[in-house]
C-alpha positions, 0 to 999 in steps of 0.5 A: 523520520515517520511521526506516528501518533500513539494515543492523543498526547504522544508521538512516536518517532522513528527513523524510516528511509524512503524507497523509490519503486518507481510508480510509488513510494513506501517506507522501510525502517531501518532493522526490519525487513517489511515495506510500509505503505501509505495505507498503513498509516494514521490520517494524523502520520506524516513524514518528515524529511531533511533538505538532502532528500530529492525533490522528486522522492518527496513528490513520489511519496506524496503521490503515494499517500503519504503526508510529507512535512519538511523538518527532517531530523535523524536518529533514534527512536524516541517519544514526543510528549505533545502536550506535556503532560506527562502521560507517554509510554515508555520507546517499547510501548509506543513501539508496539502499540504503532506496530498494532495500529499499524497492522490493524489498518492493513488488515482493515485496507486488505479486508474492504471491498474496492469497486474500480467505479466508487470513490475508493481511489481503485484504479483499473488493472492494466495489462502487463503482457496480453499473449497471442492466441494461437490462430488454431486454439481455442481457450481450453489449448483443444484444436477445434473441431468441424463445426466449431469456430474459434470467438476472440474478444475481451472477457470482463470478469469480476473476481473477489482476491483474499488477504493472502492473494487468492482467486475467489468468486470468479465470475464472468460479467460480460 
């Protein structure tokens, strides 16, 4: 179950299974085709999980981000009146203001900018394959011409990705 705060008295249950990508966990809930990830979630989010979910899921997703809580429960979807006061929104309004907090801190997490050397949890990009040059090309595929003679090395570039994944603002550092 994910547990998502709606206003300071209200919590948002829903059913959510877990999903095991290998390096890290996300969210998916049942009836929606979207990935949730930790990110996306309120400080005050977790999950909870019933004794039939693997030790190792549950260590996945906390490496993940997520906060995990042992509890369990399974379900529909409902709200929690945490302080009994009264003042809930009805299922569709809590659902739709966690869809809102929810988008609005993708949108938040995909606009900042992260630097590898800050505090911001960024890891370095590792290489996933690093093809062979050619012994006769040079970068632009041309073959080389008399005087010229072919550099190898490591190119450190600084880019700057959109939110629809884009290459802007190339620029050689070193």
């Amino acid at each position: 179950m994910i547990h998502q705060r709606v206003n300071q008295s209200c919590e948002l249950l829903q059913p959510a299974a877990l999903r095991d990508n290998g390096k890290y966990a996300s969210l998916v809930i049942p009836g929606t085709d979207m990935e949730i990830y930790s990110p996306e979630l309120a400080q005050d989010d977790f999950l909870s999980y019933s004794k039939e979910v693997p030790e190792k899921l549950v260590k996945l997703a906390r490496k993940s981000g997520f906060g995990v809580r042992p509890g369990g429960g399974a379900g529909t979807p409902s709200v929690v009146d945490l302080n009994g006061n009264g003042q809930c929104p009805n299922l569709e309004e809590a659902l739709q203001t966690a869809e809102t907090q929810r988008r609005d801190r993708l949108v938040q997490v995909q606009s900042g900018l992260y630097h590898v050397t800050s505090n911001d949890n960024v890891t370095p990009p590792s290489f996933i394959h690093t093809p062979d040059p050619a012994p006769d090309q040079k970068a632009t595929g041309a073959s080389p011409g008399p005087k010229e003679k072919i550099v190898e090395g490591i190119v450190i570039l600084q880019v700057l990705v959109d939110r629809e994944g884009n290459v802007t603002n190339a620029k050689v550092v070193r």
